[in-house]
N, C-alpha and C positions, 0 to 999 in steps of 0.2 A: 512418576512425575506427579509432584504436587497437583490438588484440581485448581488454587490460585496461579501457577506459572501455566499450567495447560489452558486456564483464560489469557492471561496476558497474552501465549500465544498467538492464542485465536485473534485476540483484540488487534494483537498486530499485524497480525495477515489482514483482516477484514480493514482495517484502515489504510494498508497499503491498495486495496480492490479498490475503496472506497475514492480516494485520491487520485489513483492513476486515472488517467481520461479512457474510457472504456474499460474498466478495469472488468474484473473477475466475472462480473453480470452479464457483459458483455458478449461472450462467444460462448461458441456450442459448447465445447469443453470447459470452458471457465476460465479461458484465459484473456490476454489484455488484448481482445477485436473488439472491433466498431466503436462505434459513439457513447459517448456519456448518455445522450439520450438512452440509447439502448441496453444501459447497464440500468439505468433508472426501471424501466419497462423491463427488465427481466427481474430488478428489485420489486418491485411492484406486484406483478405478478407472482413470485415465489413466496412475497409475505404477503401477500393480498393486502398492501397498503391502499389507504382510503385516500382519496383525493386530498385532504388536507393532510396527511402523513405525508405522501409523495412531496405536495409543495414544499412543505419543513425541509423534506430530504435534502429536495432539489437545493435550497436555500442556503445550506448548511455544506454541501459539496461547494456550490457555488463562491461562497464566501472562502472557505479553507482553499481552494484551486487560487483565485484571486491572491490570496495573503502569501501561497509561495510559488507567485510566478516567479518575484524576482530574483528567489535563489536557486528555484531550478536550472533558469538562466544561468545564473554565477557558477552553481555546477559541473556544469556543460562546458561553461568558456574552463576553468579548471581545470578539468580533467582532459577537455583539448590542450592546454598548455603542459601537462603533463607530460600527453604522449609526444609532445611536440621537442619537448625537452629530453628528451630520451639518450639521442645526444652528445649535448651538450652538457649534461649532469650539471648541477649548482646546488649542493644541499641544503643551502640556506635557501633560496627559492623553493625548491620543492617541500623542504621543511613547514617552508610559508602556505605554501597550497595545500599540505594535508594537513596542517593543521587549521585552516580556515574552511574544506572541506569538512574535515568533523562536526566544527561549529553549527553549518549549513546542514549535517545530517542529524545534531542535535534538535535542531530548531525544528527542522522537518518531521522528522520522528514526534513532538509534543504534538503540534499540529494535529497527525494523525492520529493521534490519541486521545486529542480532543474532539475534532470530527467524528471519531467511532462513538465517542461517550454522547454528543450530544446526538448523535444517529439513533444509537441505543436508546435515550432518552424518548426520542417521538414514538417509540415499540410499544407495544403493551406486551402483557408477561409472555404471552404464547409466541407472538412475533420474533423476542428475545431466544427464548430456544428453537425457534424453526431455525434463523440466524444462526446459533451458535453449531446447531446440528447439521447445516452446511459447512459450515465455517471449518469443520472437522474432518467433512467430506471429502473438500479443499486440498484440505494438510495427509489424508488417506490417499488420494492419487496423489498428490506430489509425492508423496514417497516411494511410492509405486514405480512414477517416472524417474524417480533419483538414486531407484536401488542400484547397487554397485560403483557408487560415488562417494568420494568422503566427503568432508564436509566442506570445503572449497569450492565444491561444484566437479573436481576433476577424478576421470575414472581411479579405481582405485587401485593398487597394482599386489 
């Protein structure tokens, strides 16, 4: 694998951490427990961000969480109307909700990609690769956890 798509990767793992509310920073193994606070304070701590790093962080989560409460919502009502429809199938309905899903996973995806860059941005160079050298760690145990799975998520037979 290319080292530009083995960033992208990373870039996108670290934005989904970054976005989810307790993401990645958050629990002992690195998965989505506790608080945003507590994903900050284990951010913090791992990059020994400086008081005014941290605020930027915080600033920057803060604003990207705000801009897509309102489609995570939308989401959520979606994909409950989905399962809800199950059914009563209508494929012009459900046509309509996955394709306005995609939309809402388009829009949410940039989001995170901008959140990571301007993340990235308040790092200085060491920062960046401690980050990225997590970031790897990350995708190391998840594979770990995912061996004998395809790619769906589902055992493999």
């Amino acid at each position: 694998m290319n080292k530009v798509l083995k960033h992208s990767l990373a870039a996108a793992g670290l934005g989904l951490a970054l976005l989810g509310a307790g993401a990645s920073f958050a629990g002992p193994h690195g998965g989505m427990h506790g608080s945003p606070e507590r994903m900050m304070e284990r951010m913090a701590e791992h990059l020994d961000l400086s008081d005014e790093q941290q605020a930027e962080v915080q600033q920057i989560l803060r604003d990207s969480r705000e801009q897509g409460e309102a489609d995570r919502e939308r989401l959520m009502a979606l994909k409950s109307s989905l399962r809800d429809s199950a059914d009563t199938f209508d494929s012009g309905e459900v046509q309509a909700a996955v394709d306005e899903i995609g939309q809402i996973t388009s829009r949410m995806t940039y989001r995170m990609a901008e959140a990571q860059h301007k993340v990235r941005a308040v790092l200085n160079e060491e920062q960046r690769a401690q980050l990225d050298a997590w970031a790897q760690q990350r995708e190391e145990r998840r594979g770990k956890w995912h061996r004998g799975r395809g790619p769906d998520g589902a055992p493999e037979e």
